[in-house]
C-alpha positions in Angstrom: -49.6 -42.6 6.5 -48.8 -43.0 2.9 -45.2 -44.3 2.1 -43.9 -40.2 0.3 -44.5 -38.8 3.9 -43.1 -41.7 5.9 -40.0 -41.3 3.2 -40.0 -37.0 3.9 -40.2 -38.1 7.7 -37.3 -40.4 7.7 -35.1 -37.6 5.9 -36.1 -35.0 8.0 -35.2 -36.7 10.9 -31.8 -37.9 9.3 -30.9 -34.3 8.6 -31.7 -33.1 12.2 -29.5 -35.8 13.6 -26.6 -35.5 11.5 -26.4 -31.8 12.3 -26.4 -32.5 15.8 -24.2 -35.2 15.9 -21.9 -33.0 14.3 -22.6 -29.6 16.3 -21.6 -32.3 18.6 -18.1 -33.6 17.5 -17.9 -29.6 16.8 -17.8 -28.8 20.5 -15.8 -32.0 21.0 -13.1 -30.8 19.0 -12.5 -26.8 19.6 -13.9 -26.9 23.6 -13.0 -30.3 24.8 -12.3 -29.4 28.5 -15.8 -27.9 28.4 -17.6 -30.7 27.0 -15.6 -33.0 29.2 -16.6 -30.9 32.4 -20.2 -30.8 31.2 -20.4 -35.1 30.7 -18.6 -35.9 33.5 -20.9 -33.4 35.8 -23.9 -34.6 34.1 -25.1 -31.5 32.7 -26.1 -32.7 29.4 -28.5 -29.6 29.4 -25.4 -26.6 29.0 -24.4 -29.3 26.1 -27.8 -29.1 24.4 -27.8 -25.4 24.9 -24.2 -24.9 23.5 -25.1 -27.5 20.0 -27.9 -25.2 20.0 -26.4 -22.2 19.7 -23.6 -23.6 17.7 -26.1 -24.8 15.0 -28.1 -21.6 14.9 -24.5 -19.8 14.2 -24.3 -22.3 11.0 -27.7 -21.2 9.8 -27.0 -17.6 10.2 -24.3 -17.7 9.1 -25.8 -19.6 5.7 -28.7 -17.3 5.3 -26.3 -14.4 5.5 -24.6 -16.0 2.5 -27.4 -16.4 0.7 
C-alpha cells in the first residue's frame, strides 16, 4: 500500500468518525432521556440506528441544498 492511499484512508476514516461522534453528541443534546434509557438498557443498537438516521437527515438535507 503506497503512502497517497494509506493518507486518503486515514482521512476517510477521520471523516466517518467525526460525523458520528457528533450525530452522537447530537442525540445527546436534543433526546437525552432517550439516549440515557438506551445506555443504561444496553441497547447500543436503537443508538446506532437513531445516529444513522440522524446523519442520513444531514446528507439529505445537504444534497437538497445543493
Amino acid at each position: 500500500m503506497s503512502a497517497k492511499i494509506a493518507l486518503q484512508l486515514n482521512a476517510v476514516l477521520g471523516m466517518a468518525s467525526t460525523a458520528a461522534a457528533g450525530g452522537t453528541m447530537w442525540l445527546v443534546l436534543t433526546r437525552p432521556a432517550e439516549v440515557a434509557f438506551a445506555v443504561a438498557n444496553r441497547e447500543y443498537g436503537a443508538i446506532a440506528v437513531a445516529v444513522a438516521s440522524q446523519l442520513a437527515g444531514w446528507l439529505h438535507a445537504l444534497l437538497r441544498f445543493l
